[in-house]
Structure formats: C-alpha cells, structure tokens
C-alpha positions as CSV (number, residue, x, y, z in Angstrom):
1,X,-70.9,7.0,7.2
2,X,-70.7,3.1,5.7
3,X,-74.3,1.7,4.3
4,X,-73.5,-1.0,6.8
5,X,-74.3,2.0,9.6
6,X,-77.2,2.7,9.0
7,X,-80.0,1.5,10.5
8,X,-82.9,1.8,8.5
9,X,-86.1,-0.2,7.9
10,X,-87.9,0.3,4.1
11,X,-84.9,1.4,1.9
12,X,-85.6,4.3,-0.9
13,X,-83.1,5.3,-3.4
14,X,-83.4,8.6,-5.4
15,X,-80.9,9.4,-8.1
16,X,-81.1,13.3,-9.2
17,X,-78.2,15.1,-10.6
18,X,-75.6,12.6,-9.7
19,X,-76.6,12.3,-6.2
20,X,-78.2,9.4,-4.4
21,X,-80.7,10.2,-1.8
22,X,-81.7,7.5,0.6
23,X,-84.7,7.7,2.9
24,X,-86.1,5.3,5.1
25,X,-87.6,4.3,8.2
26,X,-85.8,5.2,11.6
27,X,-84.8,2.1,13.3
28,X,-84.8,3.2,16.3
29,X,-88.4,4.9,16.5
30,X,-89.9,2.3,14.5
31,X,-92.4,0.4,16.5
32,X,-93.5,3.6,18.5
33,X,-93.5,6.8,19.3
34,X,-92.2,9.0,16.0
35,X,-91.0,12.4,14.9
36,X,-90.1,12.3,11.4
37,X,-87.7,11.3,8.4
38,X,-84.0,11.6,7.6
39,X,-82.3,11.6,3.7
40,X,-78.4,10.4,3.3
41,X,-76.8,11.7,0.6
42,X,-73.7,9.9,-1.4
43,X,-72.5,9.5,-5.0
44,X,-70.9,6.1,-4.5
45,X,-73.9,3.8,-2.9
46,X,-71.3,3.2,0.1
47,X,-70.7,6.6,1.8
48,X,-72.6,9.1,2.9
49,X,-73.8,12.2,4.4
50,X,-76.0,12.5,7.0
51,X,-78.0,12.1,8.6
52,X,-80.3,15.4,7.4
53,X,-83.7,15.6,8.8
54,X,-85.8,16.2,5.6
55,X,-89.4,16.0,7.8
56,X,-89.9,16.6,11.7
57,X,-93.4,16.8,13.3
58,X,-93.4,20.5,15.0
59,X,-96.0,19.8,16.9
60,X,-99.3,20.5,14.3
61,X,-98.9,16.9,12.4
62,X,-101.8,14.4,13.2
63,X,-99.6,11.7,13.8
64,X,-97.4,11.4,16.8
65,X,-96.3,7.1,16.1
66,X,-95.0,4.5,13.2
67,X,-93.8,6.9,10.6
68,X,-93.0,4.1,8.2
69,X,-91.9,3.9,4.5
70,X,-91.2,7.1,2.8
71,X,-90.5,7.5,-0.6
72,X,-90.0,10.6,-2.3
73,X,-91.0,11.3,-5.9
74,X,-91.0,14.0,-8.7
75,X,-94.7,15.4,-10.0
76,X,-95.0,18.6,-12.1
77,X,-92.5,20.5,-10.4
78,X,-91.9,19.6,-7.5
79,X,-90.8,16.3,-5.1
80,X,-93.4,14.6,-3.1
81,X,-93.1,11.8,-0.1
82,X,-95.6,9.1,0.4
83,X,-95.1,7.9,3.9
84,X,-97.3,5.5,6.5
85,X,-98.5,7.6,10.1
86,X,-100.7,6.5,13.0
87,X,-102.2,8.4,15.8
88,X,-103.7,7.3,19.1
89,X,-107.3,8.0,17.4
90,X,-106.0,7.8,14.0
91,X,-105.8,4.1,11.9
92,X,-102.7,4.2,10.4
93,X,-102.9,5.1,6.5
94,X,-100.4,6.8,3.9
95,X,-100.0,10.6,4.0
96,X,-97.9,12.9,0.9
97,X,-96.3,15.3,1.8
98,X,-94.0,18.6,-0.7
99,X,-91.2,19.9,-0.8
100,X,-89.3,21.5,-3.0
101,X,-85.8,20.2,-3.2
102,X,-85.4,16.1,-2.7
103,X,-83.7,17.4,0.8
104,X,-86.6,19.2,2.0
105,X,-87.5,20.3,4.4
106,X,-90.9,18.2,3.5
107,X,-94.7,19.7,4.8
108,X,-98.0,17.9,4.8
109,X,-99.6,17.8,1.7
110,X,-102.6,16.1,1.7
111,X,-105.2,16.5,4.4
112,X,-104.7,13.8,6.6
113,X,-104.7,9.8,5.0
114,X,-105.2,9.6,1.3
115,X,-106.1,5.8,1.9
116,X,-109.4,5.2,3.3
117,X,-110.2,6.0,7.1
118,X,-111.9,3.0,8.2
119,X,-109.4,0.5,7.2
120,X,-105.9,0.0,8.2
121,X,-102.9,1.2,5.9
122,X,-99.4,1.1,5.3
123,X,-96.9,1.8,2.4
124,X,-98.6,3.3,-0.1
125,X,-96.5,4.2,-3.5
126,X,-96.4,6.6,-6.3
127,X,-97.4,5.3,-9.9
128,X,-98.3,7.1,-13.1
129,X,-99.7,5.4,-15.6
130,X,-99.4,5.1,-19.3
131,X,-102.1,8.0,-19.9
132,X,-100.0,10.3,-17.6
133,X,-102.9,9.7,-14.6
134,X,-101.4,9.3,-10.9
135,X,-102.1,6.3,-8.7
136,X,-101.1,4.9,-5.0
137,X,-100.4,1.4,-4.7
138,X,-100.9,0.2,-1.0
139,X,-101.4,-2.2,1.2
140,X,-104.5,-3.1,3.3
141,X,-103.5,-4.5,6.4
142,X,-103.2,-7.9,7.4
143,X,-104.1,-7.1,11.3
144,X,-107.3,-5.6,9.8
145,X,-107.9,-7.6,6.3
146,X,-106.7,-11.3,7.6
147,X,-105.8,-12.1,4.3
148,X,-103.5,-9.3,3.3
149,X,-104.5,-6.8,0.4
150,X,-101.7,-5.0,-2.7
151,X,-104.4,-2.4,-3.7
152,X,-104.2,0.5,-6.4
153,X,-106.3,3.8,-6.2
154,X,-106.2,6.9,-8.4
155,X,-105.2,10.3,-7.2
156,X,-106.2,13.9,-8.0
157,X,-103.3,15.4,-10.0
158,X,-102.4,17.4,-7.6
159,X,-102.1,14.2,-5.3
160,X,-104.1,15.9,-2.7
161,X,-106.7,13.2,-2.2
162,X,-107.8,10.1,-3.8
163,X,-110.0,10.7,-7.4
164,X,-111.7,6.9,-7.3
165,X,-112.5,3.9,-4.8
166,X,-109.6,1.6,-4.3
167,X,-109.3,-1.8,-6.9
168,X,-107.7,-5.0,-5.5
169,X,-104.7,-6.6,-7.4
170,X,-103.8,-9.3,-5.1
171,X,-103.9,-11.7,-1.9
172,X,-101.5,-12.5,0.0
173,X,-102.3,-16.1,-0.4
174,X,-102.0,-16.1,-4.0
175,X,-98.2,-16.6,-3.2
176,X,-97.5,-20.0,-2.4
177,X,-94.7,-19.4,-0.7
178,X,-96.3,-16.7,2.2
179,X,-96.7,-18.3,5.5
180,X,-99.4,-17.3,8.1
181,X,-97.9,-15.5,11.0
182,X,-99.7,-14.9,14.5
183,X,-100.2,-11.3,16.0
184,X,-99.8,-10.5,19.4
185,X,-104.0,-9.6,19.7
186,X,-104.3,-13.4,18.6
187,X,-105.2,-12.8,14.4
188,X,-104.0,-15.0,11.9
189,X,-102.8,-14.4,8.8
190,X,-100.8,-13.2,5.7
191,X,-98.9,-10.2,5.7
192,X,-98.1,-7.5,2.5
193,X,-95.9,-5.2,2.6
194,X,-94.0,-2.6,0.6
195,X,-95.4,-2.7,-2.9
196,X,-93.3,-0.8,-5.5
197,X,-94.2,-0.9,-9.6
198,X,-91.8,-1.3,-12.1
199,X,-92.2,-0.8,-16.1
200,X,-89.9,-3.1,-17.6
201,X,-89.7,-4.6,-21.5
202,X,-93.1,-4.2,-21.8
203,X,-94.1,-5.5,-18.2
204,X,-95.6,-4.0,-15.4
205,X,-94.3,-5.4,-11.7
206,X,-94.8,-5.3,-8.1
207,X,-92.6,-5.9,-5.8
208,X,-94.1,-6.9,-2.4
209,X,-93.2,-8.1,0.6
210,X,-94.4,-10.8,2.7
211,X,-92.8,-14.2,5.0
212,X,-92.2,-17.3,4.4
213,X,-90.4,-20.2,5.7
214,X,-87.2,-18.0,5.6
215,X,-88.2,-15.3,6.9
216,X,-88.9,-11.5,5.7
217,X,-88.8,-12.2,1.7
218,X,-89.0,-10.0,-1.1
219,X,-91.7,-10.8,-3.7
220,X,-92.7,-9.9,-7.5
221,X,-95.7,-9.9,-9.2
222,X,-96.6,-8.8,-13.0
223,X,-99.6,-7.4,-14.0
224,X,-101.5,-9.9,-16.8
225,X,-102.3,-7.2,-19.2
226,X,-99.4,-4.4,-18.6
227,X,-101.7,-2.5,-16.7
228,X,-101.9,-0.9,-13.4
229,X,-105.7,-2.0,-13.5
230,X,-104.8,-5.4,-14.5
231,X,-104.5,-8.5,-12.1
232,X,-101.2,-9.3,-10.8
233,X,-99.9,-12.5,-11.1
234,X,-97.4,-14.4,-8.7
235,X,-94.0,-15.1,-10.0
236,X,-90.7,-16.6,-8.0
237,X,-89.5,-14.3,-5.0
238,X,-86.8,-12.5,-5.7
239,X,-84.9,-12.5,-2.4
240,X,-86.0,-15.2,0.4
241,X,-83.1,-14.6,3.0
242,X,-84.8,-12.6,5.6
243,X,-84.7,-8.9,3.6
244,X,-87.5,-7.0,2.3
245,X,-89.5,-4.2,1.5
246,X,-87.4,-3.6,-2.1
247,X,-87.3,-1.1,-4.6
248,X,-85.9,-0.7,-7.7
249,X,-83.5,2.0,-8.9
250,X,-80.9,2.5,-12.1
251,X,-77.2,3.3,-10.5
252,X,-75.5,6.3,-12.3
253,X,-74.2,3.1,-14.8
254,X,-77.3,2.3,-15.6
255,X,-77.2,-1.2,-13.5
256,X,-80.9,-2.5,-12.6
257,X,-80.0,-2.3,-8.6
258,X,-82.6,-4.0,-6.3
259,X,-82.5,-2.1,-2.3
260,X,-84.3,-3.5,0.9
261,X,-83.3,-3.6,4.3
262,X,-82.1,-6.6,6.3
263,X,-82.0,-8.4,8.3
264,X,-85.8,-8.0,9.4
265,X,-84.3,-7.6,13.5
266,X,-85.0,-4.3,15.8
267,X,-82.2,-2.1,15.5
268,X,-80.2,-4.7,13.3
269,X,-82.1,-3.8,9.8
270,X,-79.7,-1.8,7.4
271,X,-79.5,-0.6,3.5
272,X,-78.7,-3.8,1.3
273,X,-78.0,-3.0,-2.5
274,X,-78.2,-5.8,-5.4
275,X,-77.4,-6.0,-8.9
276,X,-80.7,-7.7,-9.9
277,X,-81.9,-8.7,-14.0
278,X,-85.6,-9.4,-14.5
C-alpha cells in the first residue's frame, strides 16, 4: 500500500529497529461511532504493510466514539499509546494505553481519562523532561474553553494517572494568524489541536495546530526558558496549506522529517512527509 492510500487523520511515525510504524486516526470512523486503531509498517516511508489492528474495543472499553490521535511511545520497558475517546456520558479526554511490542495488541492502561473529567479533551502527548519526570501535553477544547487551551500536566511514572493540576502554556489567540471558526451548536472561537514537543539545539517546541485564512495549518511554538513549564511563545507556522496535526520524526538517515495529514477533507486526509530544518 502507497502513503497516498491511506486515509488517515493525525499522522504518528515510530522508528524502532529499522522499521517505521505509522498510526493514526481512522478516516472513515472519525467523526463517530469507533472501534479502535491500526499501525502500518514500512522501511521506505512509501510502502507498506497493513493495515494491522494494534487496539479494538471488545466490548469492556468506556468509549464506544471519536477515537482520535494515537501516538505510541517507549517508557521503562514497555510501549504506551496516548489516544483521545468519548462516550455518550463520557466528555472526551486522553486515555494510555500498553502494550508490549509497538504492534500490540494495545490494552487500557489508565483508568479511564488522565485529563480532567469536567473539561473537554483531545490529543494529549507524551513528554519527559530534563529531570527524567513524565508529562502530557494537551489540548482543552475550543467547543468547551472558547479560546482554545495547549496545557501540560505531570504524570505518575507509571503513567497511570496525572501526579499534579494541569499548567497553561498558551492561547489560541496568541497566534496572529488563527482565525475564529463557528461550531455547529453556535460557539465561537479558536481551535488547538495536536500539540507535539520537540528538544532541538537547546530549544524546546510545540507544534500545534489550529486555522487560518488557508485553512487547517500547522503551527510552532518555543518555550521562553527551555522548559516544559515555561511559556510558549508564537513563532511563524510551519505549514499553512490546509495540513496539520504534525509531528516530528528522524528518517533512518537522520533527516528532520515533519508528518501531518492532509488535506483537512472527510475521507480525503492522508499521510504527508516533509523534509523540514528548524
């Protein structure tokens, strides 16, 4: 299978071993009803295997819609996935699940949400920091915050459940170039999306995700002291042509490779991979 085949929303790239894995959102169940999560395998960034279910909802998982955004990451041992769920008497909020291979088959980790139950949550990501401590980085909803909300919260080490309250990092309005959008129930306001952190020459970054006047559009952020508890400031996007929700990845070269999906249409969303220096 091409990359150009595969429709995906929310683009993760995992190199182990010579082997890309590539998980992401299921186009097709996106906006509703949801059973779980495939990984494609390749060594080329072109073709691939798959797809291999690596999670499926046998009937005992909380969450039964939107199964958004999973990453999957290493932690003493074993590989975990951070992914976004919703429930008819659920808000949605990012779950982690284990597993033991970057295949899976993945199994609920933590019980229920790690983000907080009263608010509304999506795309939370995996970040250690300099002192070895584990954090999620996620977004508060724009539907639910108005002004949309990057936020970064410590977990437990054995990322069971969240170890402190959550701290803000940024707006979406402190991007100039984010454009207020109109929900269906009638709110107003900014959107974030997809955070991701980066440690490079001595900088910590956020990618995020947001629109403007082109569309979906990738953005970047740099904390102001090199910390993940430092505030982020706005810098230029780094894609603005209706893709988003990026990450960042080294190919087996070692060539600083930026993947999101686009473009941001229904069943029309697939892997896109760039070269990218920062």
């Amino acid at each position: 299978m091409k990359t150009s085949e595969i429709n995906i929303r929310d683009p993760f790239v995992l190199l182990q071993d010579g082997t890309y894995f590539l998980y992401g959102t299921r186009g097709e169940t996106c906006w509703g009803p949801a059973t779980g999560f495939d990984v494609y395998t390749g060594t080329d960034l072109e073709n691939w295997e798959g797809p291999f279910p690596c999670f499926e909802n046998d009937g005992s998982f909380w969450a039964d819609r939107n199964y958004w955004a999973p990453e999957v990451h290493s932690w003493q041992g074993a590989w975990y996935m951070f992914a976004s769920f919703k429930s008819g008497d659920r808000r949605r909020g990012t779950a982690i699940l284990r597993a033991e291979t970057p295949k899976g088959p993945f199994i609920p980790w933590s019980l229920g949400p790690v983000t907080p139950d009263a608010w509304e949550c999506l795309d939370g990501t995996f970040y250690v920091d300099r002192g070895g401590n584990p954090w999620m980085v996620f977004c508060h909803e724009w539907v639910q915050a108005g002004d949309g909300e990057v936020l970064a919260m410590p977990l437990t080490m054995d990322l069971r459940a969240a170890a402190g309250e959550p701290r803000l990092l940024f707006r979406a309005s402190e991007a100039e170039w984010t454009k207020e959008m109109a929900h269906s129930s009638g709110i107003r306001g900014r959107v974030t999306d997809g955070p991701f952190l980066w440690w490079e020459d001595g900088r910590l970054l956020c990618l995020w995700s947001s629109f403007s006047e082109d569309g979906y559009t990738q953005g970047l952020a740099a904390s102001d002291n090199g910390e993940i508890t430092g505030r982020f400031r706005q810098l230029p996007p780094l894609f603005r042509e209706d893709g988003g929700h990026g990450m960042l990845f080294r190919t087996k070269e070692g060539q600083l490779m930026l993947a999101l999906h686009r473009p941001n249409r229904h069943l029309e969303e697939h892997p896109v991979f760039l070269p990218v220096a920062l």
